[in-house]
Backbone bond lengths (Angstrom), bond angles and torsions (degrees), N, CA, C in turn:
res aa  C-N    CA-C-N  psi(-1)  N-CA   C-N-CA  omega(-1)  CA-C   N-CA-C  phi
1 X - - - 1.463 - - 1.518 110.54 -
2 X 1.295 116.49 137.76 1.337 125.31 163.67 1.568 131.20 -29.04
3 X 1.330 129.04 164.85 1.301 105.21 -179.16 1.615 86.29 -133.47
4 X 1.615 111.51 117.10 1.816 100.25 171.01 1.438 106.20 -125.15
5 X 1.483 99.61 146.26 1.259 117.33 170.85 1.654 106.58 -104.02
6 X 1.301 105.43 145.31 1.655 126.80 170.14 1.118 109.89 -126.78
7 X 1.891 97.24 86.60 2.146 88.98 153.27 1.444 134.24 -78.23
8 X 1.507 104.65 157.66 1.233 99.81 -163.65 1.771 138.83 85.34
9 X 1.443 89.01 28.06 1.549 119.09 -166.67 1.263 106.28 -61.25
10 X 1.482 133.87 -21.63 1.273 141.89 -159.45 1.761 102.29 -89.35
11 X 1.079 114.67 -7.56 1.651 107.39 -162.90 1.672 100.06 -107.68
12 X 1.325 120.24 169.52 1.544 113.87 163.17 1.735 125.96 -41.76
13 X 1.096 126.16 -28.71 1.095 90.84 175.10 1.403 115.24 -112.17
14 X 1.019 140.02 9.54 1.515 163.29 -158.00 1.836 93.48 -111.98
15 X 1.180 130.41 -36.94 1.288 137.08 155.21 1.169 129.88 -74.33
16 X 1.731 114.39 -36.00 1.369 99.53 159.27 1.598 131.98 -81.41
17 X 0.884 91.81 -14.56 2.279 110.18 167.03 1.402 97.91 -41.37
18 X 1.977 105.06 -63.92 1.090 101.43 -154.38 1.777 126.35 -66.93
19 X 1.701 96.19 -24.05 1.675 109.85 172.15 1.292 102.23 -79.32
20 X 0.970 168.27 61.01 1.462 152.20 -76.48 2.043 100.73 146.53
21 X 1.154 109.86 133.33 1.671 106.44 172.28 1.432 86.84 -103.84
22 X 2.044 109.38 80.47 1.499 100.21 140.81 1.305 146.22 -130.62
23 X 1.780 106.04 23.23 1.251 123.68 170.08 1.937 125.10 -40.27
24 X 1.591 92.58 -36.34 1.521 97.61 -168.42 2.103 104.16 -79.65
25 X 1.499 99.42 -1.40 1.640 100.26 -171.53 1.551 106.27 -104.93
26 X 1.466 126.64 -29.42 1.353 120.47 152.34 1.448 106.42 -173.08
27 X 1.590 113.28 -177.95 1.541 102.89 -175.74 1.673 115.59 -87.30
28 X 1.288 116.89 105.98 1.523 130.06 -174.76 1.536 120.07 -46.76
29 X 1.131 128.31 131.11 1.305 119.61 163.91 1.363 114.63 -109.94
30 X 1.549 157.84 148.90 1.392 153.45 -173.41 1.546 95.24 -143.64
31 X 1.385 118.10 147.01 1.536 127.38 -162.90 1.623 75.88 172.37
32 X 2.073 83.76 126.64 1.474 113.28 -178.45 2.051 92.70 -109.21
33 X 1.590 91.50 161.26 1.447 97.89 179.22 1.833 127.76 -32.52
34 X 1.477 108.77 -38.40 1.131 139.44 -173.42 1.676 104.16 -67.76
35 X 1.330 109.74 -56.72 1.453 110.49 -178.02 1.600 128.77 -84.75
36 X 1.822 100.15 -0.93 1.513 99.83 -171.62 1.685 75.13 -168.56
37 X 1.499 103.64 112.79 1.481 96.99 179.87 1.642 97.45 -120.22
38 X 1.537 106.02 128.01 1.870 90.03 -145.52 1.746 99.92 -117.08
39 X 2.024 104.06 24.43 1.408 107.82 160.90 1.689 93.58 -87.54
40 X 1.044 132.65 2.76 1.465 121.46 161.87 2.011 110.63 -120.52
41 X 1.568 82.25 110.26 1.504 92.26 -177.52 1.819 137.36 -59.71
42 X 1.555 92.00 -7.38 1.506 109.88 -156.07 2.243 81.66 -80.37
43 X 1.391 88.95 -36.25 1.850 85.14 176.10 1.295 129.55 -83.32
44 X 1.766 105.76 -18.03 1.483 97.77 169.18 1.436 106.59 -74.94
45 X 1.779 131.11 -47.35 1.302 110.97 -178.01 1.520 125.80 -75.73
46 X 1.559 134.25 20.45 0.969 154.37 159.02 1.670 98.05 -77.63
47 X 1.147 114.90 -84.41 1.790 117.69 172.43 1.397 103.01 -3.50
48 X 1.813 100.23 -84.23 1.301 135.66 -152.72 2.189 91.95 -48.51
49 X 1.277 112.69 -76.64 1.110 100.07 -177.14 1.811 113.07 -59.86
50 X 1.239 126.41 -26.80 1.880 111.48 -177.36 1.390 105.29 -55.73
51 X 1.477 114.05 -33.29 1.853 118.46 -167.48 1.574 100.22 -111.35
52 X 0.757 110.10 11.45 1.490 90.95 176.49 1.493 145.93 60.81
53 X 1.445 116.99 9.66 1.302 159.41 173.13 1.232 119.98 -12.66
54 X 1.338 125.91 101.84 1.598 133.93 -171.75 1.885 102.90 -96.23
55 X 1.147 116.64 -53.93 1.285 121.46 173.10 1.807 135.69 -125.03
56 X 0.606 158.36 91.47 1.723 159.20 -179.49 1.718 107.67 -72.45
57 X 1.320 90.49 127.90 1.900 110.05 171.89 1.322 92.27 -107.76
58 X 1.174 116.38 116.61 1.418 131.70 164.49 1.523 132.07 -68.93
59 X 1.106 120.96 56.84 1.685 124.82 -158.80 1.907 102.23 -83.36
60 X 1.518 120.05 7.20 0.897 124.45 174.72 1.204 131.51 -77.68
61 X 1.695 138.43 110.32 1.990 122.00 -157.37 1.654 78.38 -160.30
62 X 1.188 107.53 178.69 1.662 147.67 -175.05 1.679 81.22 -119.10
63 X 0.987 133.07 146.71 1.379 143.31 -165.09 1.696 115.04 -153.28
64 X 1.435 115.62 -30.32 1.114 124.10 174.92 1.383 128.89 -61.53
65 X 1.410 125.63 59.80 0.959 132.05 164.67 1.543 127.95 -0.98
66 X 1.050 123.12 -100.10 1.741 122.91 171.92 1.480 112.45 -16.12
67 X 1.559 87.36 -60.84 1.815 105.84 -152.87 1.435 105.00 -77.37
68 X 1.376 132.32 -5.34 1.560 135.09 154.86 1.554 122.19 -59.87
69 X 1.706 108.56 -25.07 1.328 102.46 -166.85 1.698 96.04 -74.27
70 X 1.928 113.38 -29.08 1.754 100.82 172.81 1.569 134.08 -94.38
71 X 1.824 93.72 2.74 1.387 107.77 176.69 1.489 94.15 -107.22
72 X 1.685 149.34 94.83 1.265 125.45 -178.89 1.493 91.36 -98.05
73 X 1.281 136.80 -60.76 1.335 145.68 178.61 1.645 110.47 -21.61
74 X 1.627 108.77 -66.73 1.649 104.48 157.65 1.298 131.18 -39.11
75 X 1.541 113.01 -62.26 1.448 127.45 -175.60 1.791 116.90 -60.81
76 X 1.788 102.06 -25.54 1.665 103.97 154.27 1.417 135.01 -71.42
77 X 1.511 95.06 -35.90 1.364 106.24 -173.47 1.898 121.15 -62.83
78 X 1.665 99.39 -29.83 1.162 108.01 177.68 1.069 115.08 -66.72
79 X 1.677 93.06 -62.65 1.799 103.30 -161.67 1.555 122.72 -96.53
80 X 1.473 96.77 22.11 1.400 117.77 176.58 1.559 119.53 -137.40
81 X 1.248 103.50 -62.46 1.922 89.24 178.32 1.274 111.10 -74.12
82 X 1.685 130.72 -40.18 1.603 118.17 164.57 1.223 99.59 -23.44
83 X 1.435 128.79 -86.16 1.467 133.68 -138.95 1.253 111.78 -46.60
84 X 1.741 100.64 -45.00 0.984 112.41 160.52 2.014 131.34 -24.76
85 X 1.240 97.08 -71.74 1.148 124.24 156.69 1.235 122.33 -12.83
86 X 1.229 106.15 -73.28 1.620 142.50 -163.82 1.112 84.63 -61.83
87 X 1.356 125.29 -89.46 1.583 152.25 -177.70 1.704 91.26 -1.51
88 X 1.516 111.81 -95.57 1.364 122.75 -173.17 1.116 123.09 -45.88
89 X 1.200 124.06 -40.31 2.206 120.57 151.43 0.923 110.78 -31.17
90 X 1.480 113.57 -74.88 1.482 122.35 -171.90 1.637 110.16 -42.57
91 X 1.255 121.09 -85.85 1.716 113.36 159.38 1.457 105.73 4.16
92 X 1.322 96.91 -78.66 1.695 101.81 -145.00 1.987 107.24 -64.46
93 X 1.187 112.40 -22.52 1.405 135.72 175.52 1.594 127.57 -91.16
94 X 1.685 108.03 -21.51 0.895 126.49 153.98 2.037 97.37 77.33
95 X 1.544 103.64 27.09 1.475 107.70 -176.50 1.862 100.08 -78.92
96 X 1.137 93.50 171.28 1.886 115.87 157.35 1.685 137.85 -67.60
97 X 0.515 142.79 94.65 1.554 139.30 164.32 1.395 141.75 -50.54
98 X 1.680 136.59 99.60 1.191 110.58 179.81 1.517 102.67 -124.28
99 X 1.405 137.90 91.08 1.546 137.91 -165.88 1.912 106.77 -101.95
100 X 1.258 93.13 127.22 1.616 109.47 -169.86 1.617 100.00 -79.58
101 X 1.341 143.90 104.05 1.338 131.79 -166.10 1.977 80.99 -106.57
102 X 1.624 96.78 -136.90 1.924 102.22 -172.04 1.641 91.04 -171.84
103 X 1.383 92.65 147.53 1.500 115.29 153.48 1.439 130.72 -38.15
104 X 1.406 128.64 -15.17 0.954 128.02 169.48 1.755 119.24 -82.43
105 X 1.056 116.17 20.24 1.656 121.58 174.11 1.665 99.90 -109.17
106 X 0.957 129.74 32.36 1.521 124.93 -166.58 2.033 93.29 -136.90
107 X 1.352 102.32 -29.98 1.229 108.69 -176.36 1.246 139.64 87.23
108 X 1.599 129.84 -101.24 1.576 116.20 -176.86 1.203 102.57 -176.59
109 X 1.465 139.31 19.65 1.378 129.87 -152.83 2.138 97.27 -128.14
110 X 1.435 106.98 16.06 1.764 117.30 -175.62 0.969 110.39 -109.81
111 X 1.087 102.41 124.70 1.545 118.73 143.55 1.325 156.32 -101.03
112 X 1.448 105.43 33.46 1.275 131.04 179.69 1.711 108.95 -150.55
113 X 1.684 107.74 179.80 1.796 95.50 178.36 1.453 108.21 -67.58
114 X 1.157 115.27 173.10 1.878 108.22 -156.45 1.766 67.88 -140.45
115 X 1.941 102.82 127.03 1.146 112.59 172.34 1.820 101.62 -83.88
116 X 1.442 99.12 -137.38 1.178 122.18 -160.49 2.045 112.27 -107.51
117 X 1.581 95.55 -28.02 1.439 119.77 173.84 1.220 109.02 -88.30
118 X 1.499 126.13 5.49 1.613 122.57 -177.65 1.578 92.14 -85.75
119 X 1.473 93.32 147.43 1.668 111.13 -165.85 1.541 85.96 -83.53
120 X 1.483 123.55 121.03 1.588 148.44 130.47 1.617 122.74 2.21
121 X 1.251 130.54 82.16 1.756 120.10 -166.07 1.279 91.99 -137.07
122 X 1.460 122.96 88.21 1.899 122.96 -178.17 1.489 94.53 -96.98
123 X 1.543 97.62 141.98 1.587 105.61 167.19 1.628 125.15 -121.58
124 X 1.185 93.53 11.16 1.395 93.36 153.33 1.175 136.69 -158.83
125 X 1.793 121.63 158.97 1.330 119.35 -153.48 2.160 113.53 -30.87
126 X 1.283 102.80 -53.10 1.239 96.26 175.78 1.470 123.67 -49.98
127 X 1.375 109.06 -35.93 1.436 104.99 174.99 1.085 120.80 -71.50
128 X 1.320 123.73 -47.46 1.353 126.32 166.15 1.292 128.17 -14.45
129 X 1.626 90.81 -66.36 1.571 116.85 -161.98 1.998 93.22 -69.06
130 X 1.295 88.67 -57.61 2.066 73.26 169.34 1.431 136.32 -31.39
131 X 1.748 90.45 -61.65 1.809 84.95 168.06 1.330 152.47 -96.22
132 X 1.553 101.36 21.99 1.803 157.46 152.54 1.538 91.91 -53.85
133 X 1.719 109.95 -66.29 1.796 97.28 -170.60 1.161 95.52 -77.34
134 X 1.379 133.73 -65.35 1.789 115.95 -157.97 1.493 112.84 -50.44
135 X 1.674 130.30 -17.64 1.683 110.62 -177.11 1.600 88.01 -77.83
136 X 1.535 137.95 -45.80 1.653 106.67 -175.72 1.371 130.72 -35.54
137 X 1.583 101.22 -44.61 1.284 127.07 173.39 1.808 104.10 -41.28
138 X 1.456 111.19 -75.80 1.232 121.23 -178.18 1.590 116.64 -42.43
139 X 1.567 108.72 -54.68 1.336 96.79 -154.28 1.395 98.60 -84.55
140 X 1.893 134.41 -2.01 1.339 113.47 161.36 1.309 152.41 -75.84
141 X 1.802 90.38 -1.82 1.119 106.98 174.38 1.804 129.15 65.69
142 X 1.597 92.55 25.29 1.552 102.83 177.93 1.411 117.69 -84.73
143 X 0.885 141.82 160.64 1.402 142.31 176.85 1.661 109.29 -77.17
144 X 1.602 108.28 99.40 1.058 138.54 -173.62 1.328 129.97 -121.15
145 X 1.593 116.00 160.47 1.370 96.86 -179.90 1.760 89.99 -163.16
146 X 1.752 105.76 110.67 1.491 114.31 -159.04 1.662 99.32 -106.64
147 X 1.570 112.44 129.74 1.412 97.31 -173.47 1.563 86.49 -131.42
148 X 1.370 101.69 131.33 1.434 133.78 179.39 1.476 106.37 -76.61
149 X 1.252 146.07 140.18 1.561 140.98 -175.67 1.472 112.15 -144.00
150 X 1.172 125.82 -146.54 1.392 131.75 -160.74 1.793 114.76 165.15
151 X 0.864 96.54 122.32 1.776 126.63 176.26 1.282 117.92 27.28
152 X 1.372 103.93 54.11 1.818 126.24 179.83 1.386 111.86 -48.61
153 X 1.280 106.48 137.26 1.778 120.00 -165.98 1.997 93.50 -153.72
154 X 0.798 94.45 141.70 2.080 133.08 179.69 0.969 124.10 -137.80
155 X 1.220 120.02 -172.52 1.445 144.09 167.81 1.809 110.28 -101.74
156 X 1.666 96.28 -30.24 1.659 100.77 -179.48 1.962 106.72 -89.71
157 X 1.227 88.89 -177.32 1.806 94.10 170.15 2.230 109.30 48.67
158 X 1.127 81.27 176.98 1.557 93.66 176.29 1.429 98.75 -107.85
159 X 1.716 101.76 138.18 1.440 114.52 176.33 1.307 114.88 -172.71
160 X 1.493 124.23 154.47 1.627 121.13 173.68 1.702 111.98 -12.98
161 X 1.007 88.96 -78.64 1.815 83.67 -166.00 1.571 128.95 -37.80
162 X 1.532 111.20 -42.70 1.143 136.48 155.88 1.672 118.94 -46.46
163 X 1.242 100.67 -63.86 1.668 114.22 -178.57 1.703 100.55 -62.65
164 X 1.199 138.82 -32.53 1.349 140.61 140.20 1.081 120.52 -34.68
165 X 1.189 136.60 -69.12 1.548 140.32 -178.68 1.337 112.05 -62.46
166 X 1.260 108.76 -39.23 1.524 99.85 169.90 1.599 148.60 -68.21
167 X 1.719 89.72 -20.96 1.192 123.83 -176.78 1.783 102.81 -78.37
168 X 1.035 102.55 -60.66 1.355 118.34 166.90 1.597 114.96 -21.83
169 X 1.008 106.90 -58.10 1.554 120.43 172.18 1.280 118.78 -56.82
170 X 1.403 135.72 -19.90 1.048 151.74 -173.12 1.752 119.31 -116.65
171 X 1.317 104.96 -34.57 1.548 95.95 -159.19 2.093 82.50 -131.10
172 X 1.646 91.86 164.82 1.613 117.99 -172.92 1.370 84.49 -92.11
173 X 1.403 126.85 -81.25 1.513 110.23 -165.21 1.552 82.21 -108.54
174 X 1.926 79.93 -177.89 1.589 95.49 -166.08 1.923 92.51 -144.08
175 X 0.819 111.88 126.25 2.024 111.04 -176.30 1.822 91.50 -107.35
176 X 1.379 87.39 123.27 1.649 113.58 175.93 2.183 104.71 -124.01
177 X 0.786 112.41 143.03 1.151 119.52 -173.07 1.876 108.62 -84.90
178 X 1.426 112.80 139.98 1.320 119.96 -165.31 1.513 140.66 -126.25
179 X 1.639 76.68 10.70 1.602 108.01 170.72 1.717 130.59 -133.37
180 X 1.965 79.56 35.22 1.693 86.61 171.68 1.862 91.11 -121.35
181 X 1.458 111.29 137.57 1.408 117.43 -170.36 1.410 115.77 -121.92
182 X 1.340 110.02 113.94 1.707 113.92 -174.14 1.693 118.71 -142.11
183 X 1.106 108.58 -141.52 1.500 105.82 175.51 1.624 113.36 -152.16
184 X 1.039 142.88 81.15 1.351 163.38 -159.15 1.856 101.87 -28.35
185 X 0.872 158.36 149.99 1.760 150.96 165.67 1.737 123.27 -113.34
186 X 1.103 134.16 53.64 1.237 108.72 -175.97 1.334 118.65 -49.73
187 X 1.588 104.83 139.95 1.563 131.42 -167.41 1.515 99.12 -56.67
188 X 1.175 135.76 -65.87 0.985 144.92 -157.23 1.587 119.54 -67.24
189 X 1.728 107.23 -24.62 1.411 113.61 140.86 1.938 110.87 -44.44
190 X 1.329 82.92 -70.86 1.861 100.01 -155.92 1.843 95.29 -33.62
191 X 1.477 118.80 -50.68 0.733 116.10 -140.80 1.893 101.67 -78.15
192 X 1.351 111.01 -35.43 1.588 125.06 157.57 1.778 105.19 -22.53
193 X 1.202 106.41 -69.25 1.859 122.52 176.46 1.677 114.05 -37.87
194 X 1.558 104.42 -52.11 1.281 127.28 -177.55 1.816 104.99 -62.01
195 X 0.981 103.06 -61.73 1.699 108.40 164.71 1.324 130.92 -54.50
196 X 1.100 105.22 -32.02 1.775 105.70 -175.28 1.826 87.99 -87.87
197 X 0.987 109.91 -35.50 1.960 99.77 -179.55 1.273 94.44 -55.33
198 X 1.232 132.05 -81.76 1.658 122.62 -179.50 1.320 119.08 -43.99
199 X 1.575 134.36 -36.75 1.773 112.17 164.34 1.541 120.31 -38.15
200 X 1.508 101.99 -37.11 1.390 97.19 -158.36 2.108 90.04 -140.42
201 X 1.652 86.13 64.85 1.659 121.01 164.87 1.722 108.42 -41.41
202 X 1.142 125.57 -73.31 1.474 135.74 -149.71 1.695 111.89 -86.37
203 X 1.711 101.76 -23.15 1.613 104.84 164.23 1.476 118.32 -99.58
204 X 1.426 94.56 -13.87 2.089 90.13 -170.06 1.482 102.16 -108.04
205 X 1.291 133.45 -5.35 1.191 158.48 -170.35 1.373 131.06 -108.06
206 X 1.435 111.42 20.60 1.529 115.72 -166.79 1.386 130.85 -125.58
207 X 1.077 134.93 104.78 1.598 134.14 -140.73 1.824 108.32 70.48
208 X 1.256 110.20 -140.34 1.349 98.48 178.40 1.691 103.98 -148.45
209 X 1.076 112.86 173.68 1.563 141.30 -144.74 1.575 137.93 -166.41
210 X 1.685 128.97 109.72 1.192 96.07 -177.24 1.617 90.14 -127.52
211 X 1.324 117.05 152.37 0.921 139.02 168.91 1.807 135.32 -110.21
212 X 1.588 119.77 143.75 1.504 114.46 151.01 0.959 137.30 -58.07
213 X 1.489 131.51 151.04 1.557 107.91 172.31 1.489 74.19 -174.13
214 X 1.322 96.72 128.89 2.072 127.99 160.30 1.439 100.52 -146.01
215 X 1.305 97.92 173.38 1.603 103.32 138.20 1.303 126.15 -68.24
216 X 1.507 124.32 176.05 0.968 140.39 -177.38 1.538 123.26 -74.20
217 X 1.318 126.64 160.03 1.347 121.95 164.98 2.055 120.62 73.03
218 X 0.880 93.06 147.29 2.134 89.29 -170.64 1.575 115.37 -95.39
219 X 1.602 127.98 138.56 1.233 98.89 178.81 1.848 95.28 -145.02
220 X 1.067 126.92 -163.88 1.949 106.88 161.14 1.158 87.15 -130.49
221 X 1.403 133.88 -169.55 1.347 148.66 -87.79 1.860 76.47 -135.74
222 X 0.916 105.79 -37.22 1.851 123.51 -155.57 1.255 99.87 -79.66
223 X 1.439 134.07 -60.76 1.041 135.07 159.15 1.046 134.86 -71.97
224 X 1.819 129.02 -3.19 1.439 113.58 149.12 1.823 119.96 -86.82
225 X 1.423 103.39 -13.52 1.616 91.86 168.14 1.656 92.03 -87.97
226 X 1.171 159.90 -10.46 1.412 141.97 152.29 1.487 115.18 -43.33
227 X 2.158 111.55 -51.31 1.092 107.83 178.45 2.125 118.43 -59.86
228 X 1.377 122.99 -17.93 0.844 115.39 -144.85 1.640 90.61 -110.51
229 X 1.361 112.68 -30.20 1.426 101.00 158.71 1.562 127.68 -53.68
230 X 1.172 112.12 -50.35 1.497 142.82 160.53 1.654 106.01 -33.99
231 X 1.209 119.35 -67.53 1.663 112.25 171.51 1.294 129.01 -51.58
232 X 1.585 113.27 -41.15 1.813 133.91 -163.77 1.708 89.14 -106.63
233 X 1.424 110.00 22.62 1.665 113.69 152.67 1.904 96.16 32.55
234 X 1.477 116.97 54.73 1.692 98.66 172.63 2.036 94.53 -115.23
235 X 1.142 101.41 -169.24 1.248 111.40 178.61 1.645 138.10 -98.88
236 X 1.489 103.78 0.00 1.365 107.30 -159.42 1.598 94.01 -84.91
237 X 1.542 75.54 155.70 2.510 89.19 176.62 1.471 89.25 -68.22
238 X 1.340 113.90 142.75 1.250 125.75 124.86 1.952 137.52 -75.17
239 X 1.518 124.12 85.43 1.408 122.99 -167.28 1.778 116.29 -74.13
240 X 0.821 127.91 131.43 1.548 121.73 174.53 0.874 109.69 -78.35
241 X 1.399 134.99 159.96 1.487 112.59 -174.44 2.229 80.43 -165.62
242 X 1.154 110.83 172.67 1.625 111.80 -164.49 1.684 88.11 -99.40
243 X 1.327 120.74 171.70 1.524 146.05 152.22 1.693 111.05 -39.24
244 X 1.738 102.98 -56.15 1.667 103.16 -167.13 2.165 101.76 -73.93
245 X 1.459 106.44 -12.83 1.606 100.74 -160.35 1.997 78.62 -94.81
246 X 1.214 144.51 3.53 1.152 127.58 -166.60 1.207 97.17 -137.47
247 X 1.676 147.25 63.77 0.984 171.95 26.15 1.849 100.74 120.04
248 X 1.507 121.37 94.91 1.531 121.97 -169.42 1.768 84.03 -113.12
249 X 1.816 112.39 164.15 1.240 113.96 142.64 1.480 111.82 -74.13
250 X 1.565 135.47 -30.51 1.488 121.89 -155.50 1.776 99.44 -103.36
251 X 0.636 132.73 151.86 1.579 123.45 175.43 1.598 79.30 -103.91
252 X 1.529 84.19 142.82 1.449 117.30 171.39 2.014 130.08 -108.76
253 X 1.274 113.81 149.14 1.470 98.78 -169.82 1.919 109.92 -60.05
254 X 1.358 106.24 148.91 2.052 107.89 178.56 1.324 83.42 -94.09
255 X 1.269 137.23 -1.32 1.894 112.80 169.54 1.355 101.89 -165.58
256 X 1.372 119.61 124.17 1.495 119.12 -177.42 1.732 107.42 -151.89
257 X 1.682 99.31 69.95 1.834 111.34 -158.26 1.603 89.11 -111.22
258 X 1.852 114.44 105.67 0.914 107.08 -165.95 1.843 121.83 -90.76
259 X 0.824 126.58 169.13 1.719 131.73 -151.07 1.701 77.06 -102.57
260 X 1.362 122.08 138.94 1.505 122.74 -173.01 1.825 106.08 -131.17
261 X 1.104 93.17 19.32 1.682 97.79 -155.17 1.685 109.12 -78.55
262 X 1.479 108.20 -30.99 1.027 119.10 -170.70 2.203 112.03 -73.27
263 X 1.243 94.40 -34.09 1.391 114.85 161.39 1.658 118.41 -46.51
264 X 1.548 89.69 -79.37 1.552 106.58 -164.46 1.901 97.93 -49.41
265 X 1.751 132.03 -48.70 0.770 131.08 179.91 1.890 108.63 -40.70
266 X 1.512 87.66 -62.58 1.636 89.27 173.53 1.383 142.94 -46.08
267 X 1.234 100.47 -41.97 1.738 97.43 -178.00 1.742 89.47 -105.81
268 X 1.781 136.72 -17.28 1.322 132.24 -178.50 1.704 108.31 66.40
269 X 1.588 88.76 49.07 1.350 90.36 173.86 1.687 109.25 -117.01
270 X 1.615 123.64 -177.63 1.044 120.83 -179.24 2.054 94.65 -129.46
271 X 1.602 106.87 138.35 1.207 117.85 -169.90 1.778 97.54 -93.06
272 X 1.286 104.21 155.88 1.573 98.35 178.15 0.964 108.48 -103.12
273 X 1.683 153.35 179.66 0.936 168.81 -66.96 1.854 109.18 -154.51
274 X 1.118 164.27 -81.04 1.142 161.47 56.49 1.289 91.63 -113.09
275 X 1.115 146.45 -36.78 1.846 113.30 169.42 0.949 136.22 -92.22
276 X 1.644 112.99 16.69 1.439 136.97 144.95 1.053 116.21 -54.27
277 X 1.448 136.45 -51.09 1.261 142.88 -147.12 1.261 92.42 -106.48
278 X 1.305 141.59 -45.19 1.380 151.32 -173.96 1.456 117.73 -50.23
279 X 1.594 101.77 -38.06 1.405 120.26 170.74 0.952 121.36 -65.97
280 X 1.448 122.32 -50.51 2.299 134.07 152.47 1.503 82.22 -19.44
281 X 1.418 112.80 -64.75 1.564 108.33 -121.88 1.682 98.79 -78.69
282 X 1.394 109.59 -35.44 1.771 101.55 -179.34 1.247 108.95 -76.39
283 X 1.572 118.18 -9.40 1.692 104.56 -164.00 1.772 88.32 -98.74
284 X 1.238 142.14 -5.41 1.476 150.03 149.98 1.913 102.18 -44.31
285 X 1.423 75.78 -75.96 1.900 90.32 -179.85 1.536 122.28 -41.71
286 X 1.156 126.14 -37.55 1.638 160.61 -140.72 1.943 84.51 -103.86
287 X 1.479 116.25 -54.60 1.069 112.42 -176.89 1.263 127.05 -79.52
């Protein structure tokens, strides 16, 4: 059996791996920032040779949107010189690659699902810095496989759904913005995708590759915290409110509904619904 490591174990999806049925697919390794800090390389190839390392899922990023546009140096260092990092181990070790990048490197200027061949235009520091790590990725030419996502929600980490429920508890209405358009992801999907690439390592895994992957179906920001009030049966208004009345440092994409086709062909799977999955996910939460 394989030997994989997942950095970045501490965040949603690096946590949901680990609750995860994936003992029977190879022997797992998990290492949080603290124990394997892998913007210093001298510890990822220390790791890499103590365990013996055939492949790495990269669940490791700077994620904080806003707060990247005043941390850029941080928000590079992660999601750019790591990869960096990573990148040249791998080479030299001759391991696998699977790095979770996002929809926000595609930008804001579509109006339709935006495949995989849509030309790259990020506008902000976070985005940037995303598609900063995936060209290392690209131009080393390791056997990789980069999957781009969109507006990840769990039971672990802090995220929309959560920041909803919580709010809820506190406030009568709640103003969510209703003219940003995407497709919501439960983790625990994503992470299904992530696994079946490693069942079938040596065909889905060869040269390199990046892919979409959400759930299914389009919704904005307004109507999935509507849907999520709506499930966890509570009472608070949901208000719509525009982009310019809800005031960000990073501007964010008004439509980023990704084209999944190229995927589903690949692994011949079928994606579920996003308020299919949403429903798992509050009746998890709920419990």
């Amino acid at each position: 059996m394989e030997n994989i490591w997942v950095s970045g174990s501490e965040g949603q999806l690096g946590s949901e791996i680990e609750s995860s049925n994936h003992k029977c697919i190879g022997n797992f390794f998990f290492t949080k920032q603290e124990e394997v800090d892998i913007t210093e390389k001298i510890q990822i190839e220390n790791y890499i040779k103590l365990k013996n390392i055939d492949l790495i899922i990269n669940c490791a990023a700077y994620t904080a949107v806003d707060k990247a546009e005043e941390e850029i140096e941080i928000a590079y260092k992660v999601n750019s010189l790591a990869i960096r990092n990573l990148v040249e181990i791998c080479k030299k070790y001759k391991c696998k690659l699977i790095h979770i990048s996002t929809d926000f490197v595609y930008g804001d200027t579509y109006l339709s699902p935006i495949n995989e061949l849509t030309k790259t235009s990020p506008k902000s520091v976070y985005a940037k810095s995303k598609l900063d790590g995936e060209r290392h990725i690209i131009n080393s030419k390791i056997d990789s496989v980069i999957i781009r996502t969109s507006w990840l929600y769990s039971k672990f980490g802090n995220n929309f759904v959560k920041t909803i429920l919580q709010l809820s508890k506190k406030k009568e209405t709640i103003s969510v913005v209703n003219d940003q358009y995407g497709t919501p992801t439960y983790t625990k999907d994503l992470v299904e995708i992530c696994l079946e690439f490693i069942k079938t390592n040596k065909e889905n895994i060869n040269g390199q590759e990046i892919y979409n992957y959400s759930n299914e179906g389009i919704c904005s920001w307004y109507e999935f915290a509507c849907e999520i009030i709506n499930l966890s049966k509570l009472i608070s208004l949901i208000v719509p409110i525009s982009s310019k009345e809800f005031c960000t440092l990073a501007k964010r994409p008004a439509y980023s509904v990704l084209d999944k086709d190229k995927i589903k062909k690949k692994l011949s799977i079928e994606i579920p619904f996003w308020k299919d999955s949403l429903s798992l996910c509050i009746k998890e939460l709920i419990k």
